[in-house]
C-alpha positions in Angstrom: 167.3 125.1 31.7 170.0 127.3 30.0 169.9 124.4 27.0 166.3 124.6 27.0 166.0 128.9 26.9 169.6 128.9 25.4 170.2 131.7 28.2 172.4 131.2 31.2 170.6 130.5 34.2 170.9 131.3 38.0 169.2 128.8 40.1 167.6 130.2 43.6 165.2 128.8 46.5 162.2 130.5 44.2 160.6 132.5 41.6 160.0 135.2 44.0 163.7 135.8 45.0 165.0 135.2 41.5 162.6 138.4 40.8 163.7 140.5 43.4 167.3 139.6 42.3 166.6 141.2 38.6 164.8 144.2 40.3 167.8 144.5 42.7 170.6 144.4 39.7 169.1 146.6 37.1 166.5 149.3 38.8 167.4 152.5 41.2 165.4 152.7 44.6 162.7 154.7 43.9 161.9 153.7 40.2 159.1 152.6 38.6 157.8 149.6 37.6 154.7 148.7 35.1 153.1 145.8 36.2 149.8 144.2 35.2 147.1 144.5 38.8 146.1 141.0 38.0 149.0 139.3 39.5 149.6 137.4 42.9 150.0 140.0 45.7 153.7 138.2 46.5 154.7 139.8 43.2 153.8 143.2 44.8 155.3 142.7 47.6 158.6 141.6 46.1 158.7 144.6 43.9 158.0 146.8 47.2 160.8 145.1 48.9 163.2 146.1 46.1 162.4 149.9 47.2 160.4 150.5 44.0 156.9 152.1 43.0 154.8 149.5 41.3 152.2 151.4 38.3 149.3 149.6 37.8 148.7 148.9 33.8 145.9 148.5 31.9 144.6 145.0 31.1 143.2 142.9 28.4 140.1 141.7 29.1 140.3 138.6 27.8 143.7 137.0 29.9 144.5 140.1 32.3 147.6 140.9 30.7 149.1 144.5 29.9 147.3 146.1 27.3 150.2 148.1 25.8 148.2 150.1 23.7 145.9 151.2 26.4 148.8 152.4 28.2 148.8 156.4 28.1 151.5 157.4 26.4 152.3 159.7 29.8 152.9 156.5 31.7 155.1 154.6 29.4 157.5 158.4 29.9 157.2 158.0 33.0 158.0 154.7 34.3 161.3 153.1 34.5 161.1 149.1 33.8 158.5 146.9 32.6 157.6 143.5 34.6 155.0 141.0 32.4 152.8 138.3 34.0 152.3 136.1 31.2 149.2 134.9 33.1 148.5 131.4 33.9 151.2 130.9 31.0 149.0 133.2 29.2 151.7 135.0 26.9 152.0 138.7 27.7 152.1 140.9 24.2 156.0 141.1 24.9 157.2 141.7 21.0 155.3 145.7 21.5 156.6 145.9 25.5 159.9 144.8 24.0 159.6 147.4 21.4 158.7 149.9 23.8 160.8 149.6 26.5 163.8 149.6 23.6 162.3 153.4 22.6 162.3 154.0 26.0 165.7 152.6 26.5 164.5 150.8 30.5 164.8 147.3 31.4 161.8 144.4 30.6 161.7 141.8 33.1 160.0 138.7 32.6 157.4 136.8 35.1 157.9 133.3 33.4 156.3 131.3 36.5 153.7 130.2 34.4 154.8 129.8 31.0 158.0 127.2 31.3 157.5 125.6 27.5 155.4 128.6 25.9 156.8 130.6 22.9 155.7 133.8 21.1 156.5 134.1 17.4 158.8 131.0 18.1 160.9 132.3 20.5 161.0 131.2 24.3 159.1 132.9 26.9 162.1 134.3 28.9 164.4 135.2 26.0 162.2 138.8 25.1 163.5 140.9 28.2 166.5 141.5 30.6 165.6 138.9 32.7 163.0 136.3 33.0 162.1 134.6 36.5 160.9 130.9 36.4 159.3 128.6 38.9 160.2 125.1 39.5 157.2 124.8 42.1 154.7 125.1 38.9 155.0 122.9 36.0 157.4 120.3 37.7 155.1 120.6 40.9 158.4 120.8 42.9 156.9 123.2 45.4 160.5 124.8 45.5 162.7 126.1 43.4 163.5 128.8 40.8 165.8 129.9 38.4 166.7 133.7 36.6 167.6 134.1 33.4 169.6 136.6 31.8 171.4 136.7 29.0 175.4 136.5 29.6 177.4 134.7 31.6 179.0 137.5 33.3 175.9 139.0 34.6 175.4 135.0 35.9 178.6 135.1 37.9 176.9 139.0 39.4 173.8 137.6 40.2 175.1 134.2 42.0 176.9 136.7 44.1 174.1 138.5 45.0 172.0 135.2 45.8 174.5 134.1 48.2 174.4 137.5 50.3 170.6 136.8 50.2 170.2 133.1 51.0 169.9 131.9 54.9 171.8 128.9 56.0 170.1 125.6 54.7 168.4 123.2 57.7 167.7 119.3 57.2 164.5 119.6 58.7 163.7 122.3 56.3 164.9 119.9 53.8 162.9 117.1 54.5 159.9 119.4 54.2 160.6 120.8 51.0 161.2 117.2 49.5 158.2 115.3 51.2 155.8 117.8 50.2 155.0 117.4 46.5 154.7 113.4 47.4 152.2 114.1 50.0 150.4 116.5 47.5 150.3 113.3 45.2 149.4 110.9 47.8 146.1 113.0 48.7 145.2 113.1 45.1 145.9 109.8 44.1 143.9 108.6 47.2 140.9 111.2 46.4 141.2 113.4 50.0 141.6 116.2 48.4 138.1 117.3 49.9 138.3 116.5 53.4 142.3 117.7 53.6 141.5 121.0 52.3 138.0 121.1 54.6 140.0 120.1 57.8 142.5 123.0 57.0 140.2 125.2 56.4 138.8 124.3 60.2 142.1 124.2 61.4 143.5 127.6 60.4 145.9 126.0 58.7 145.6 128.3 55.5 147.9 131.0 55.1 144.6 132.8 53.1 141.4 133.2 54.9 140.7 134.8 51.0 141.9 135.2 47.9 144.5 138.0 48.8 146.9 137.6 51.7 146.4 140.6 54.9 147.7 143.1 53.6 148.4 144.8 57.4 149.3 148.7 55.8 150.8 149.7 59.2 153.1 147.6 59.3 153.6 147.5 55.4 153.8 151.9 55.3 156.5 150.8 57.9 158.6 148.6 55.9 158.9 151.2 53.6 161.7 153.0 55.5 163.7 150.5 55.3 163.3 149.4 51.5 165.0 148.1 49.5 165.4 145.4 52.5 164.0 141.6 51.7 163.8 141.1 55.8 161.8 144.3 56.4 158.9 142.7 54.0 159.6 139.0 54.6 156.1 138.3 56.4 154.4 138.9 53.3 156.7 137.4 50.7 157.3 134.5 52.4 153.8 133.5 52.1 152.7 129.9 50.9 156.6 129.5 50.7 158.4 130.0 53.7 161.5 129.0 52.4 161.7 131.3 49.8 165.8 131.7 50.5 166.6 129.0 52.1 169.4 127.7 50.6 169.2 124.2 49.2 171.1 121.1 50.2 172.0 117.9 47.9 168.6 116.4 48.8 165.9 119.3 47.6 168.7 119.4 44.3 168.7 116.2 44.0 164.8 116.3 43.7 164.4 119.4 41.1 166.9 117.5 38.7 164.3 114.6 38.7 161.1 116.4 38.7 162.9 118.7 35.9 163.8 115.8 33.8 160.2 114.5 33.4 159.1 118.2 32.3 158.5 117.6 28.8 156.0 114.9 29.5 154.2 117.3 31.9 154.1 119.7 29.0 152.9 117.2 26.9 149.7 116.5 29.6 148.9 120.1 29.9 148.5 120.4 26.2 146.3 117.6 26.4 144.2 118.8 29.1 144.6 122.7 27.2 143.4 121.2 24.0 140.1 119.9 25.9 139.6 122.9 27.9 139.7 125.4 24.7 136.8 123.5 23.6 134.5 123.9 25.8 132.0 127.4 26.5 134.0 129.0 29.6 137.1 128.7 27.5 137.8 132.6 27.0 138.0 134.0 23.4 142.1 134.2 24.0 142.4 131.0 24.8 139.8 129.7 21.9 141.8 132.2 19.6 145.0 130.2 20.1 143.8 126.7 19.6 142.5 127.9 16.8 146.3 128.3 15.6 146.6 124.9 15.7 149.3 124.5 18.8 147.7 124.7 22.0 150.1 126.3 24.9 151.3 123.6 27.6 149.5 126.2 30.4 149.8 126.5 33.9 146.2 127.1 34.6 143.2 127.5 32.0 141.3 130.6 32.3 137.6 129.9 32.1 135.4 133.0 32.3 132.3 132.0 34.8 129.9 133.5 36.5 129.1 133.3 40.4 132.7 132.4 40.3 133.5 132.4 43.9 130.0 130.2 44.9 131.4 127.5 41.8 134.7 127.2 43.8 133.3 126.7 47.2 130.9 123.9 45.6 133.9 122.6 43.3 135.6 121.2 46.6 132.7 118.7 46.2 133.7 117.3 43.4 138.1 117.1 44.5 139.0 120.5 42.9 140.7 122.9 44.8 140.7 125.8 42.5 143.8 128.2 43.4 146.0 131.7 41.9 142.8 133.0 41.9 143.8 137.0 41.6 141.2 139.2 42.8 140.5 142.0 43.7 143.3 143.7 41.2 146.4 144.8 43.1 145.0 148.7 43.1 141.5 147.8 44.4 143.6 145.8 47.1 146.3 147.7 48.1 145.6 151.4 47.3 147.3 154.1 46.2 149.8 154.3 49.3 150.9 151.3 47.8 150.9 151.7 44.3 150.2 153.9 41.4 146.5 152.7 40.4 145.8 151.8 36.7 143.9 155.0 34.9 141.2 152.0 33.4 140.8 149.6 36.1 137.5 148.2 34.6 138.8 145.5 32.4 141.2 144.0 35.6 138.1 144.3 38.0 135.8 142.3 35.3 138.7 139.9 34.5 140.1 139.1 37.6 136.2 138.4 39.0 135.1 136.1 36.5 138.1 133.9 35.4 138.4 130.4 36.7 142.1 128.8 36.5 141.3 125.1 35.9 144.4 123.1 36.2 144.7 121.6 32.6 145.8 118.0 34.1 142.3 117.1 35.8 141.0 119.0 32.5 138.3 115.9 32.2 137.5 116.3 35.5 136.8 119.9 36.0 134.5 119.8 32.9 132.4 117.0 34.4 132.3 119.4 37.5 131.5 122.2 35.9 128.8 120.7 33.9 126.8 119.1 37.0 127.2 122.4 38.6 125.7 123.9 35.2 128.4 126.8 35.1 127.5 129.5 33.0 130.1 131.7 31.1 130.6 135.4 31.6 130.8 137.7 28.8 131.9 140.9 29.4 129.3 144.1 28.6 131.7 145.8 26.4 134.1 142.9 24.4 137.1 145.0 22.7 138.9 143.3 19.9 141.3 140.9 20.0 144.8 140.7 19.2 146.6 137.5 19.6 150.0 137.0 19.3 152.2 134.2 17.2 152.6 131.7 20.4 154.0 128.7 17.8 157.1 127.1 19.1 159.8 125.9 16.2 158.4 122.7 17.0 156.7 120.6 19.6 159.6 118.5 21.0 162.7 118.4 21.6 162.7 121.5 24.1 
């Protein structure tokens, strides 16, 4: 990874810890941190743990990123870092946060969970801020694995430190899990279950989620707080979906990222594929059209598809094999509060966003259109389009990254 991003890289058990690690190094307990409200509520919760105030931004309505220039120019003196989403791979507008935060002389930290392989104005998703966070468990369906980047190798050497004080002591049978996963993911697919696995853990309780967002108990979570920054004191909810979030890793989960990482250009070759086809067809939303349009379609964790009845279409799409999931709704404000964070001063374009957008997996691209057409999906417009400003996503070339 530090050939690919040409930064020097600190692998950890996951995305989330590799975040909380950034937040850690370069913010003050206390601070505050601008954050887009369409985002997964572990990301909250991570920033929580690291003692800090998360501020709710304004979003685009079109892919649910920060809306920089809807930002009041109060906020932006007022808050002390800057954490992007780049949403479902979706780049964030990160050349104007980059600028801004430089004016404002406070950290940008990069959430590059979903955009492993996407560039702005040529340049790397990961390379714009501080630090970036990437997932392993995404694009090279690992279900494991992360790494930070930052941009010298004595800040590296800090950060490994750091890790180690973090991790908890590695078991086989934790292991085992972590590697047989992903092939047991495959073997339902491959063997069409998906529907009756999913239904029977559904029945069984099985899910982690009875919804979209996690319990957000605020008892116990107004609790924590006395103890932030503390990881432990908030591990029940970031550990969700991913228990071993700091485990640390033996030879056999290693020696399973370096092969699932070595086959990730041909993954990001698929997803452009299955991108390409997507952006064609009437859910695509105008972002997403807007960039294909350029000519160079983004290798995407998830497509947004703009829908309505969204939440009926994915109960019915289990019908059909698709599990639809990093579904982000309500926005973290609406969900959490203002004990918990700072809400957004124009929550309308998260709350329209974050209820109508479909992430379609761009690998069963074919087969989510075929879906969607039997159940005759309709696409969602919002009432009040604003304009569109797309960023220069072109990489310096399609291979060879």
């Amino acid at each position: 990874m530090t050939r690919r991003i040409g930064r020097e890289c600190v692998y950890t058990p996951s995305a989330r810890l590799a975040l909380y690690l950034a937040l850690r190094r370069w913010c003050r307990p206390g601070a505050r941190v601008l954050m887009s409200p369409v985002n997964d509520d572990v990301i909250l919760f991570v920033v929580l743990a690291a003692g800090l105030r998360p501020v709710q931004a304004p979003v685009s309505v079109w892919d649910g990123n920060i809306d920089p220039a809807a930002v009041p120019e109060a906020t932006w003196r007022s808050v002390d870092a800057v954490l992007t989403t780049n949403l479902y791979g979706m780049p964030d507008r990160v050349l104007e946060l980059r600028r801004r935060c430089d004016e404002l002389g406070i950290p940008l930290f990069e959430d590059a969970a979903h955009a492993i392989g996407t560039h702005v104005d040529g340049q790397p998703i990961g390379t714009f801020g501080k630090a970036a966070a990437f997932s392993l468990s995404k694009h090279v369906a690992a279900m494991a694995g992360g790494f930070l980047a930052v941009e010298d190798a004595r800040t590296r050497r800090e950060l490994e430190l750091l890790r180690d004080d973090l991790l908890v002591p590695r078991r086989l049978r934790a292991d085992l899990a972590t590697t047989l996963r992903p092939l047991a993911r495959s073997a339902v697919s491959s063997l069409h279950l998906v529907r009756p696995v999913w239904r029977t853990m559904q029945r069984l309780g099985l899910l982690e989620r009875d919804d979209f967002r996690m319990a957000l108990h605020a008892p116990r979570l107004s609790a924590s707080a006395r103890e932030a920054p503390s990881l432990s004191a908030y591990e029940p909810w970031v550990r969700v979906d991913l228990h071993g979030f700091r485990s640390r890793h033996g030879a056999l989960v290693r020696g399973q990222m370096m092969l699932r990482t070595a086959l990730l250009d041909g993954n990001l070759t698929r997803r452009r594929v299955g991108v390409s086809l997507l952006s064609g067809t009437a859910w695509a939303s105008p972002a997403l059209r807007d960039r294909a349009a350029q000519g160079v379609p983004l290798p995407l964790f998830r497509v947004p598809l703009l829908v309505h009845d969204r939440d009926a279409l994915i109960e019915r799409l289990v019908r059909h094999g698709v599990v639809a999931g990093y579904v982000y709704d309500p926005p973290l404000d609406d969900y959490a509060g203002a004990e918990f964070v700072e809400p957004s001063p124009d929550p309308s374009a998260a709350r329209w966003f974050a209820s109508h957008v479909l992430p379609a997996d761009p690998l069963l691209a074919r087969k989510i259109t075929n879906a969607l057409t039997k159940e005759r999906a309709t696409t969602a417009h919002p009432s009040t389009p604003t304009p569109l400003i797309i960023p220069d996503t072109t990489p310096p070339t399609l291979l060879g990254h």
